[in-house]
mmCIF entry with sequence, helices, sheets and N, C-alpha, C, O atoms, coordinates in Angstrom:
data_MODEL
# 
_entry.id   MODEL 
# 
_entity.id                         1 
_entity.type                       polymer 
_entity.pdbx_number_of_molecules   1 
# 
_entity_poly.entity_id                      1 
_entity_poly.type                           'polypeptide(L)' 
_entity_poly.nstd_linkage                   no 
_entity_poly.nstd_monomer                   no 
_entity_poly.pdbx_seq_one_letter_code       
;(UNK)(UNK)(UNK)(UNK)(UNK)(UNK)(UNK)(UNK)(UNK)(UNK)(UNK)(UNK)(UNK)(UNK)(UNK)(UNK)
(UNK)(UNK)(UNK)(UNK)(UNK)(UNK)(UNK)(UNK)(UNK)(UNK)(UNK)(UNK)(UNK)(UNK)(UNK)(UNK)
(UNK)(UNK)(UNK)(UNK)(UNK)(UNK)(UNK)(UNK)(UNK)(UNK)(UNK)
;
_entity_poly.pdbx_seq_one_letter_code_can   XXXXXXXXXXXXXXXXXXXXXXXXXXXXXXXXXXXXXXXXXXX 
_entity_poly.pdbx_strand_id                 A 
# 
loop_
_entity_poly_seq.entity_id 
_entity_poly_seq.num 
_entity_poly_seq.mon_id 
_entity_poly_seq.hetero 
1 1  UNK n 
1 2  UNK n 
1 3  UNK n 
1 4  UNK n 
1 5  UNK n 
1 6  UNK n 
1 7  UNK n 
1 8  UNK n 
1 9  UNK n 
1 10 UNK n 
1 11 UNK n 
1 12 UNK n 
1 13 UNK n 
1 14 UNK n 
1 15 UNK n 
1 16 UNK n 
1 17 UNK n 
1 18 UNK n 
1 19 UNK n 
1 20 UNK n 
1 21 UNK n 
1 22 UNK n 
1 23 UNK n 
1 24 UNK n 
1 25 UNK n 
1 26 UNK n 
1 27 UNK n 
1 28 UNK n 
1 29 UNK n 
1 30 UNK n 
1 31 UNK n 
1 32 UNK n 
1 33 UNK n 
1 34 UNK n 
1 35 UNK n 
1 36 UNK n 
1 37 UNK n 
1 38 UNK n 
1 39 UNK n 
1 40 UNK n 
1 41 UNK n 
1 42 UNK n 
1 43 UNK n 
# 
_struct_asym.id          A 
_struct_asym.entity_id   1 
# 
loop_
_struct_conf.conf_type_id 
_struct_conf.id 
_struct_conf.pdbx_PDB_helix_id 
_struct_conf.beg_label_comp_id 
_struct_conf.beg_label_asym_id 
_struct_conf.beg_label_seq_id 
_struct_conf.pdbx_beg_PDB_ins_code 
_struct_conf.end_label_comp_id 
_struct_conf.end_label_asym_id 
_struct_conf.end_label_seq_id 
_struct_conf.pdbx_end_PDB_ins_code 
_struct_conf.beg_auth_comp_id 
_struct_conf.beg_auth_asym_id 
_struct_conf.beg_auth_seq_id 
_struct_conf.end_auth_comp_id 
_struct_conf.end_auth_asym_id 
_struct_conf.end_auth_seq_id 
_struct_conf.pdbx_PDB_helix_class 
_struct_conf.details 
_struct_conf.pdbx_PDB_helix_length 
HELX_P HELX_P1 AA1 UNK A 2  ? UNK A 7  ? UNK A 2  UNK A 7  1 ? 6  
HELX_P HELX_P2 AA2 UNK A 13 ? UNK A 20 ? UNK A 13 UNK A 20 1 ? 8  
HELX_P HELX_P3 AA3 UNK A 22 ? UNK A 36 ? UNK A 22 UNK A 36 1 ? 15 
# 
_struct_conf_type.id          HELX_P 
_struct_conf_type.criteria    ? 
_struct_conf_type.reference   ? 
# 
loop_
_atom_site.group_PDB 
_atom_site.id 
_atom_site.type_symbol 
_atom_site.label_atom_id 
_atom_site.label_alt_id 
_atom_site.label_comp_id 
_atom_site.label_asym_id 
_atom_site.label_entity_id 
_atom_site.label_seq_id 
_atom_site.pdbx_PDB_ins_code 
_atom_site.Cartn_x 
_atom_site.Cartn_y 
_atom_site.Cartn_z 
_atom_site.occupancy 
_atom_site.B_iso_or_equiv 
_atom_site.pdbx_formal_charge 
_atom_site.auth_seq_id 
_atom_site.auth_comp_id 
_atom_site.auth_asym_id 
_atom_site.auth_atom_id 
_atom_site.pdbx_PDB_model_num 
ATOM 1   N N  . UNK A 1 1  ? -0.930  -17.811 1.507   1.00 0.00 ? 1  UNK A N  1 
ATOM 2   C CA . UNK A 1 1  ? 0.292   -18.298 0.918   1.00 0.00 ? 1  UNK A CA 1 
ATOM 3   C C  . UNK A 1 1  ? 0.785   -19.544 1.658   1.00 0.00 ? 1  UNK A C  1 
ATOM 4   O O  . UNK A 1 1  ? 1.425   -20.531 1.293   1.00 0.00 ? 1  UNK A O  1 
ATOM 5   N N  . UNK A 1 2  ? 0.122   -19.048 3.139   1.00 0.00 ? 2  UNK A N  1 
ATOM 6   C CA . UNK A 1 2  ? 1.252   -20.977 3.275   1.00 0.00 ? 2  UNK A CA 1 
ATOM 7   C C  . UNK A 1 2  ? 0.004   -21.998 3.460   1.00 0.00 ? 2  UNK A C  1 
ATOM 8   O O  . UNK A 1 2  ? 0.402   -23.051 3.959   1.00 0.00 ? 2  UNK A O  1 
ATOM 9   N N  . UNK A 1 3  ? -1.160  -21.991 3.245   1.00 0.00 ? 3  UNK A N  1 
ATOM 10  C CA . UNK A 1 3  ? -1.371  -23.132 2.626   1.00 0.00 ? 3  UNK A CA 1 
ATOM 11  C C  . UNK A 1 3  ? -0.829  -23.797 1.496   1.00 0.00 ? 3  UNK A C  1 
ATOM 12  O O  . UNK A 1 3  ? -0.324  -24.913 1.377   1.00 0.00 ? 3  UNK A O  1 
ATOM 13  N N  . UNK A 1 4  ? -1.127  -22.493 0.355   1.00 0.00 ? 4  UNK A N  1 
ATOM 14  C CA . UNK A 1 4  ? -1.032  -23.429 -0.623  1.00 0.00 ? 4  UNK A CA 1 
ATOM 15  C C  . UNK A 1 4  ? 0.706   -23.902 -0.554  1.00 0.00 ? 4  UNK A C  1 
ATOM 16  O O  . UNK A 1 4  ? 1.018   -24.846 -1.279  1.00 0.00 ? 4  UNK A O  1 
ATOM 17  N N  . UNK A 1 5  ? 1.731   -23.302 0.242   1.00 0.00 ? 5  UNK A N  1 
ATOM 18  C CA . UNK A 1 5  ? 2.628   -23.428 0.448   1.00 0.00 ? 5  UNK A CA 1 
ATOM 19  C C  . UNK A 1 5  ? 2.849   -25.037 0.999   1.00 0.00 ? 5  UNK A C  1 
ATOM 20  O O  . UNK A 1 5  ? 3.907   -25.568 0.660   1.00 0.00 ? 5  UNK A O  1 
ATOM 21  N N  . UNK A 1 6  ? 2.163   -25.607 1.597   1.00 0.00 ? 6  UNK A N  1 
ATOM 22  C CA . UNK A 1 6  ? 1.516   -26.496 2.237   1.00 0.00 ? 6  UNK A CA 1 
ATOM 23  C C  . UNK A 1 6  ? 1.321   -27.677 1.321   1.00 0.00 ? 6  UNK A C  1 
ATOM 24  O O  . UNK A 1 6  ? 1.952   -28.732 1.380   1.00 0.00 ? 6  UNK A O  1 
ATOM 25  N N  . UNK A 1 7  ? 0.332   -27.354 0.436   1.00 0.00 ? 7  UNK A N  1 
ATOM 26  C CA . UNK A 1 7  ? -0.116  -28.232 -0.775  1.00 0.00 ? 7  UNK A CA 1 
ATOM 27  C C  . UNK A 1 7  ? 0.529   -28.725 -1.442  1.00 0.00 ? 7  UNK A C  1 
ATOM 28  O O  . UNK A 1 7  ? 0.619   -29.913 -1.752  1.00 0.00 ? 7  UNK A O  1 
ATOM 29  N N  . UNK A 1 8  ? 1.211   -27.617 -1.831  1.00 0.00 ? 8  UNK A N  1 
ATOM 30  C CA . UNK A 1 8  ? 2.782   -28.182 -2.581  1.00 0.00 ? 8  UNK A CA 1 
ATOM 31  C C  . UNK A 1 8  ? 3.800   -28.781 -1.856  1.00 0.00 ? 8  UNK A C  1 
ATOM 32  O O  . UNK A 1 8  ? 4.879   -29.113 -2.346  1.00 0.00 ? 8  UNK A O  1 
ATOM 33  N N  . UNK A 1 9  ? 3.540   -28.897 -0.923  1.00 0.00 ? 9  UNK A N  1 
ATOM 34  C CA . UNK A 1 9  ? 4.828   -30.173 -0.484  1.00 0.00 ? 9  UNK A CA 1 
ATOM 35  C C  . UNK A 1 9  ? 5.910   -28.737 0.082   1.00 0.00 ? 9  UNK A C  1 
ATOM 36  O O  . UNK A 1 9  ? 6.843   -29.202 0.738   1.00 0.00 ? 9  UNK A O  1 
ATOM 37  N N  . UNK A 1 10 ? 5.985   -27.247 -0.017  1.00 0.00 ? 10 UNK A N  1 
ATOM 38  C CA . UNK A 1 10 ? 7.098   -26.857 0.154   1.00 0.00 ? 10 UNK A CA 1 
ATOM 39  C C  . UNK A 1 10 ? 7.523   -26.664 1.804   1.00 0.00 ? 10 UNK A C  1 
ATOM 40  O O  . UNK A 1 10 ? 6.753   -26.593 2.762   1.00 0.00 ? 10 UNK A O  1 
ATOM 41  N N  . UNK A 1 11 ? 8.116   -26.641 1.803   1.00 0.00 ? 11 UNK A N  1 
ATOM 42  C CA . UNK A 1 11 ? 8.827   -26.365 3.134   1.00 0.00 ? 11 UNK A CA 1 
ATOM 43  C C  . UNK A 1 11 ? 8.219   -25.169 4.076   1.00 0.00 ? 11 UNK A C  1 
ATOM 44  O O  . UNK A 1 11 ? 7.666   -25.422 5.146   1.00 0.00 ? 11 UNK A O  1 
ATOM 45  N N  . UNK A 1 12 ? 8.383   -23.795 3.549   1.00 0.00 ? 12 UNK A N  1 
ATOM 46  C CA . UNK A 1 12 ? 7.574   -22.644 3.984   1.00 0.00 ? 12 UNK A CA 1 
ATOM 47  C C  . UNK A 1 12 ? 7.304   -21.957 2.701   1.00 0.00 ? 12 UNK A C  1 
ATOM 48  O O  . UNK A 1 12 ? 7.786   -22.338 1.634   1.00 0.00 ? 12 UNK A O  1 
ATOM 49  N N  . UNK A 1 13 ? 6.226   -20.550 2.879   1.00 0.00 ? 13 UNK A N  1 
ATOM 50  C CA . UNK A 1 13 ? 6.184   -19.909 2.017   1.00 0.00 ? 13 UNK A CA 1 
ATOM 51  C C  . UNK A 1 13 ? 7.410   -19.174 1.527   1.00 0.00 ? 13 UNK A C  1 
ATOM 52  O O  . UNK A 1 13 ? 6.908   -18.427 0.687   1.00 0.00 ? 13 UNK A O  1 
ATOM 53  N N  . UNK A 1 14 ? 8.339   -18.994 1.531   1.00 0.00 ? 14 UNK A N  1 
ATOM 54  C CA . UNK A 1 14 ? 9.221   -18.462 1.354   1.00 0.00 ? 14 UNK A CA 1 
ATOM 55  C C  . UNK A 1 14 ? 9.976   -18.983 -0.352  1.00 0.00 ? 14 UNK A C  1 
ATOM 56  O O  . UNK A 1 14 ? 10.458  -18.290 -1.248  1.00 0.00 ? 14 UNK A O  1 
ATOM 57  N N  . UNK A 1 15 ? 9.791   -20.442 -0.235  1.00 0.00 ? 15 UNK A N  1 
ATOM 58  C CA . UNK A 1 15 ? 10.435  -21.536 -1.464  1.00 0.00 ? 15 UNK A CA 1 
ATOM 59  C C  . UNK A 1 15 ? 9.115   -21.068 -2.630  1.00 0.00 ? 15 UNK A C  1 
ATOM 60  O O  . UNK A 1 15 ? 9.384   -20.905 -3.820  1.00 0.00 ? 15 UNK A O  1 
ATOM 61  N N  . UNK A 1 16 ? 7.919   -20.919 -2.173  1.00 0.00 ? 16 UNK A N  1 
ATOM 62  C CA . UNK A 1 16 ? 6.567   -20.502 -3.268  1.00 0.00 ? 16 UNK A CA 1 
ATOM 63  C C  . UNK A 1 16 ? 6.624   -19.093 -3.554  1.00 0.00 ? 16 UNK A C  1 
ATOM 64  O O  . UNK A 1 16 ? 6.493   -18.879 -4.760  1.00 0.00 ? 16 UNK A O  1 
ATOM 65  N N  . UNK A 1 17 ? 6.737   -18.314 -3.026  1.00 0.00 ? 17 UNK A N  1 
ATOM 66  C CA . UNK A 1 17 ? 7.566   -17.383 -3.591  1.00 0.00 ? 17 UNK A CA 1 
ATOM 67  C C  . UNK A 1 17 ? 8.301   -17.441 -4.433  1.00 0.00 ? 17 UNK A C  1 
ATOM 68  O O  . UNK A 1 17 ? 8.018   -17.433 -5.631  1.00 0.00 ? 17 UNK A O  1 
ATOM 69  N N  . UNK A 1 18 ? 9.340   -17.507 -3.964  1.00 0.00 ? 18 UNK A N  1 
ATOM 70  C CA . UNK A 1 18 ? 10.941  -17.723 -5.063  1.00 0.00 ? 18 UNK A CA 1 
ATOM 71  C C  . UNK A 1 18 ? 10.319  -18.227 -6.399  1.00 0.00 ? 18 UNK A C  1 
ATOM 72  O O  . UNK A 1 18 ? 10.944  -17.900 -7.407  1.00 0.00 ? 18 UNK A O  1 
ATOM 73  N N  . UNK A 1 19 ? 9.237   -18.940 -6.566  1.00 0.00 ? 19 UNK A N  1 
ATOM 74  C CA . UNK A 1 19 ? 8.970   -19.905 -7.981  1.00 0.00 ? 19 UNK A CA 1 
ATOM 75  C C  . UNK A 1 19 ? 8.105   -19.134 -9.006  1.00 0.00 ? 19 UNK A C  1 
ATOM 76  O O  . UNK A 1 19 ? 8.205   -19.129 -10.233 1.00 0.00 ? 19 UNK A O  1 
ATOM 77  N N  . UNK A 1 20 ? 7.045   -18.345 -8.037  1.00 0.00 ? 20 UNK A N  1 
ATOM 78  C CA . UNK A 1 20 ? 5.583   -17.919 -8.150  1.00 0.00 ? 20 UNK A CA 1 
ATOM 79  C C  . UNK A 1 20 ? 6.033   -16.759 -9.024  1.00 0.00 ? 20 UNK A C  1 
ATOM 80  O O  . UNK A 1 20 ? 6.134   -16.502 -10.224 1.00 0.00 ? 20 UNK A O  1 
ATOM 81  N N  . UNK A 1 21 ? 6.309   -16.039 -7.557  1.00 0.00 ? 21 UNK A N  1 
ATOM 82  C CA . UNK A 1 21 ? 6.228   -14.524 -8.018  1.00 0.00 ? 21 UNK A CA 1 
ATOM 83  C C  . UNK A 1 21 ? 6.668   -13.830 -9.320  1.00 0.00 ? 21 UNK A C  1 
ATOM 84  O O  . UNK A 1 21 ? 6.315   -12.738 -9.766  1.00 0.00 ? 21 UNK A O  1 
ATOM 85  N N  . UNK A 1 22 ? 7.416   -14.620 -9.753  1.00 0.00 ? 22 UNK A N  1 
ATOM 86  C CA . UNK A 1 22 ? 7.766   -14.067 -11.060 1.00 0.00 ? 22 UNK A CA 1 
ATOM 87  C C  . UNK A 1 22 ? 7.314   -13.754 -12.219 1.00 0.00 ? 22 UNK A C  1 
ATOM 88  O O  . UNK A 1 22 ? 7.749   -12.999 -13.089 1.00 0.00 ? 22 UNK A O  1 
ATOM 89  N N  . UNK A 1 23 ? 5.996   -14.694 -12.122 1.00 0.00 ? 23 UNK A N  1 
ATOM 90  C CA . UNK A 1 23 ? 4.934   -15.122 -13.082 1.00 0.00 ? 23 UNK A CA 1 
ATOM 91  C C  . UNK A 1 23 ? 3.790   -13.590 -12.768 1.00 0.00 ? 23 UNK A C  1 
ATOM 92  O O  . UNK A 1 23 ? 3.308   -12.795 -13.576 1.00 0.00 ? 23 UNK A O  1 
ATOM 93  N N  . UNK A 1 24 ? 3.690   -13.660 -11.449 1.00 0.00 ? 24 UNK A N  1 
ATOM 94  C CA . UNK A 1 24 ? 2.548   -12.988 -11.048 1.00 0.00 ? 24 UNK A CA 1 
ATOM 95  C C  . UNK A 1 24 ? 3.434   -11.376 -11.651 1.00 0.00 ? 24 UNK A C  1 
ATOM 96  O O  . UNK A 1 24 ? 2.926   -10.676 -12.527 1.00 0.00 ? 24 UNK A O  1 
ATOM 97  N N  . UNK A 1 25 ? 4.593   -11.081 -11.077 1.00 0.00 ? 25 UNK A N  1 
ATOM 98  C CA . UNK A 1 25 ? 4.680   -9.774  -12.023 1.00 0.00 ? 25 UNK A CA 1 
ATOM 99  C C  . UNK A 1 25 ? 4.414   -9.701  -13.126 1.00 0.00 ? 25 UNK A C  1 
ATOM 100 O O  . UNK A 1 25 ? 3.554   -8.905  -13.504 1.00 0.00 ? 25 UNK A O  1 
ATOM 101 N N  . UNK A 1 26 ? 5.049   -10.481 -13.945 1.00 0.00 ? 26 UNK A N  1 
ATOM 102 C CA . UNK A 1 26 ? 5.129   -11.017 -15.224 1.00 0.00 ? 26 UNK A CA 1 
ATOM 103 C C  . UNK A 1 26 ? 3.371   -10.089 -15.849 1.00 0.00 ? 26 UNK A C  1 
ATOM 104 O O  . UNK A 1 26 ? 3.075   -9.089  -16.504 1.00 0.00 ? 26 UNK A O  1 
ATOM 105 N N  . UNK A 1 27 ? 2.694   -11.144 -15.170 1.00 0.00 ? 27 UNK A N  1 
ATOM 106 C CA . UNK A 1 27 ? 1.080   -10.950 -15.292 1.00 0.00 ? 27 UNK A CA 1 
ATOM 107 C C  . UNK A 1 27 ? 0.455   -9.606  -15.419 1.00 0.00 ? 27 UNK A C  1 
ATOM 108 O O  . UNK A 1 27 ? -0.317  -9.106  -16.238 1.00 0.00 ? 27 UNK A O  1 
ATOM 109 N N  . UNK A 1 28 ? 1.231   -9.053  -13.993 1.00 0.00 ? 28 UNK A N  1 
ATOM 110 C CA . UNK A 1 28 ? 0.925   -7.629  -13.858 1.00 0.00 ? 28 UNK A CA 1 
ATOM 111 C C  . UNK A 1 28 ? 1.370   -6.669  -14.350 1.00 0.00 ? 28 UNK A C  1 
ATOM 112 O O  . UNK A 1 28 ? 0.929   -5.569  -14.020 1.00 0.00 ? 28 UNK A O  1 
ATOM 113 N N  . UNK A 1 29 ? 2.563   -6.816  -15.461 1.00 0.00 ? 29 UNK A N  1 
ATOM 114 C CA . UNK A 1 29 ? 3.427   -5.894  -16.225 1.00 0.00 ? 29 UNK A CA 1 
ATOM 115 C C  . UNK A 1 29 ? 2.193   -6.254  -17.522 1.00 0.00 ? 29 UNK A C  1 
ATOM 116 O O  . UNK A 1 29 ? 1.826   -5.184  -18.008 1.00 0.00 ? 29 UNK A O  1 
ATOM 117 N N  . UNK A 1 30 ? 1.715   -7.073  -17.967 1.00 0.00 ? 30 UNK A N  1 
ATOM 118 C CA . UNK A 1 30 ? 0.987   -7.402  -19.549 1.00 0.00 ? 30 UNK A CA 1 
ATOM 119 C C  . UNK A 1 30 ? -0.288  -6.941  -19.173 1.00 0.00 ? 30 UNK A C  1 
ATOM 120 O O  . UNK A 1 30 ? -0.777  -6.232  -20.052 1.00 0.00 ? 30 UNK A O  1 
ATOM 121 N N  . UNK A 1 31 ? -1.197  -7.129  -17.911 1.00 0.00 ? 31 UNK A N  1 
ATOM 122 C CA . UNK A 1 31 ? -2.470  -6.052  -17.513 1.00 0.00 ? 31 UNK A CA 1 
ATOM 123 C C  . UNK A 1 31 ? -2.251  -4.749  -17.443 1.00 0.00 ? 31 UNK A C  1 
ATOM 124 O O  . UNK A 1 31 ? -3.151  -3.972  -17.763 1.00 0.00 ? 31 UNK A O  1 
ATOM 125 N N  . UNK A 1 32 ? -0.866  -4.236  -16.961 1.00 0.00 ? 32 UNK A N  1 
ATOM 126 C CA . UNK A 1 32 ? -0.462  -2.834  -17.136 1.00 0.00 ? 32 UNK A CA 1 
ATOM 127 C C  . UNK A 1 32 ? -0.876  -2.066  -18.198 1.00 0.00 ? 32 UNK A C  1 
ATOM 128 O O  . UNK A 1 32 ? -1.618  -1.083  -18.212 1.00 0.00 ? 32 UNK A O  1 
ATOM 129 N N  . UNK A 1 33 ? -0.064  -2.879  -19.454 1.00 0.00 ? 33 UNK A N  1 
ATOM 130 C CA . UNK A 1 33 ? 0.007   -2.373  -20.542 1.00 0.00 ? 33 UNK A CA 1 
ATOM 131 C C  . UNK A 1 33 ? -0.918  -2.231  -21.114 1.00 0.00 ? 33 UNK A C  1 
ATOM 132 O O  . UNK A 1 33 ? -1.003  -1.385  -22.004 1.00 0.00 ? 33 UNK A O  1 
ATOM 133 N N  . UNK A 1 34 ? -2.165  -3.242  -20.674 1.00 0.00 ? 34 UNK A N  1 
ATOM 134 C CA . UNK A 1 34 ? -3.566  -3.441  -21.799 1.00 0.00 ? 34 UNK A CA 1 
ATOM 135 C C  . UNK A 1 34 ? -4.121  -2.291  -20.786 1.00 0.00 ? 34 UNK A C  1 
ATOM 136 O O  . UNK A 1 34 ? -5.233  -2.078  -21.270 1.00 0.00 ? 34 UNK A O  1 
ATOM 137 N N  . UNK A 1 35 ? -4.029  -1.675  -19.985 1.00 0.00 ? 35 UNK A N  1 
ATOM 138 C CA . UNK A 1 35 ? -4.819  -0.517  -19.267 1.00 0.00 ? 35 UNK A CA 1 
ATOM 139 C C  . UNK A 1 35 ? -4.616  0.817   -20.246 1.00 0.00 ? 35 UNK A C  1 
ATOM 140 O O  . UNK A 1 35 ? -5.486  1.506   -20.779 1.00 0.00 ? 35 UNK A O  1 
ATOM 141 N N  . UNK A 1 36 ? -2.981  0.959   -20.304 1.00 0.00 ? 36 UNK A N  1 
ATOM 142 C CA . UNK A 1 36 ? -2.885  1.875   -21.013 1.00 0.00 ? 36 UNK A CA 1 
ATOM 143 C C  . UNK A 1 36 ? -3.683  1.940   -22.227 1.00 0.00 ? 36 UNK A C  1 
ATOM 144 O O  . UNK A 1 36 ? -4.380  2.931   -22.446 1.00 0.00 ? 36 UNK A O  1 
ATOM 145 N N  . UNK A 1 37 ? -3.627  0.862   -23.112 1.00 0.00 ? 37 UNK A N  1 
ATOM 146 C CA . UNK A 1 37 ? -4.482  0.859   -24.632 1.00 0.00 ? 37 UNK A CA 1 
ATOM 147 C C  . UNK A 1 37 ? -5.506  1.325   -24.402 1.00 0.00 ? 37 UNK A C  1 
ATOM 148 O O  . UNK A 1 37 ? -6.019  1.937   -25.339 1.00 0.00 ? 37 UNK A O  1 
ATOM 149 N N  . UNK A 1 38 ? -6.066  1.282   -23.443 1.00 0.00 ? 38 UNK A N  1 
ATOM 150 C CA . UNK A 1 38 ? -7.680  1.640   -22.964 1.00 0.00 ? 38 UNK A CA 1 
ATOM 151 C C  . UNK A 1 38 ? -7.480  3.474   -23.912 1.00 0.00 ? 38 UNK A C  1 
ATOM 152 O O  . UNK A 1 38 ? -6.696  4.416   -24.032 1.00 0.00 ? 38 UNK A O  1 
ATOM 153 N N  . UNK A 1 39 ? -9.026  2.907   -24.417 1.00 0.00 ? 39 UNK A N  1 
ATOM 154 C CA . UNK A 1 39 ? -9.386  4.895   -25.053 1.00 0.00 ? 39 UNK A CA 1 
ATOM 155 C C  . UNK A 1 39 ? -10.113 4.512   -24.729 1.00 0.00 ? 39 UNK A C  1 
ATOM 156 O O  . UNK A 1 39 ? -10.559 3.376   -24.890 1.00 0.00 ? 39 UNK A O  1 
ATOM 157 N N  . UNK A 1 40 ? -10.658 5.811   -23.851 1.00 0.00 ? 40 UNK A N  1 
ATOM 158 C CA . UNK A 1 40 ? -12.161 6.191   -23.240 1.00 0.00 ? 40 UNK A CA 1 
ATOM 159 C C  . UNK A 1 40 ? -12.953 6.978   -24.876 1.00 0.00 ? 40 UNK A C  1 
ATOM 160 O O  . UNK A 1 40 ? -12.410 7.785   -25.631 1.00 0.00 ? 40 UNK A O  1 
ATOM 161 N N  . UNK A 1 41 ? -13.872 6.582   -24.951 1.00 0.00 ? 41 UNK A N  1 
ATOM 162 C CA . UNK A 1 41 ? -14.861 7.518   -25.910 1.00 0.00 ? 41 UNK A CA 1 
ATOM 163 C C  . UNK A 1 41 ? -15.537 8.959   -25.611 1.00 0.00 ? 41 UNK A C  1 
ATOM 164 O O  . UNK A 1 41 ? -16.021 8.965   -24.479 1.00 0.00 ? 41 UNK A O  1 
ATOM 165 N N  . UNK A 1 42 ? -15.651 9.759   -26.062 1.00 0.00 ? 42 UNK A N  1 
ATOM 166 C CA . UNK A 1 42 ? -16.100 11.021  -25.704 1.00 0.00 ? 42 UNK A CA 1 
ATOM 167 C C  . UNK A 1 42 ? -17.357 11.356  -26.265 1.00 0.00 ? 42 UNK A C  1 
ATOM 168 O O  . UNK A 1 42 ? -17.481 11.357  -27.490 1.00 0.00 ? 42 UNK A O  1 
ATOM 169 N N  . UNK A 1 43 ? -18.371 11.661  -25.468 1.00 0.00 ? 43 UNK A N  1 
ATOM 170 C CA . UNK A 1 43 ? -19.793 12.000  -25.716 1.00 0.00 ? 43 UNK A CA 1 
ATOM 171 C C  . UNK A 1 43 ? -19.423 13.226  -26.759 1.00 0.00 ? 43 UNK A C  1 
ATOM 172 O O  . UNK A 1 43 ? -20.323 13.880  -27.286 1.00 0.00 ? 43 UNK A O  1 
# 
């Protein structure tokens, strides 16, 4: 994180956070959901 914290010009990781993370839940709430859809098939 603090590279790329780095890359971006920010100050510390702390400011890439604040911007990021929101997205990345975001992400992980819509993979959640496509897990659930999952049906296993039965021999």
């Amino acid at each position: 994180m603090d590279t790329i914290s780095r890359r971006l010009g920010h100050a510390d990781s702390k400011i890439t956070k604040e911007i990021y993370l929101h997205i990345t839940k975001k992400k992980q709430e819509q993979e959640n959901s496509k897990i659930k859809e999952i049906q296993l098939l039965a021999k």
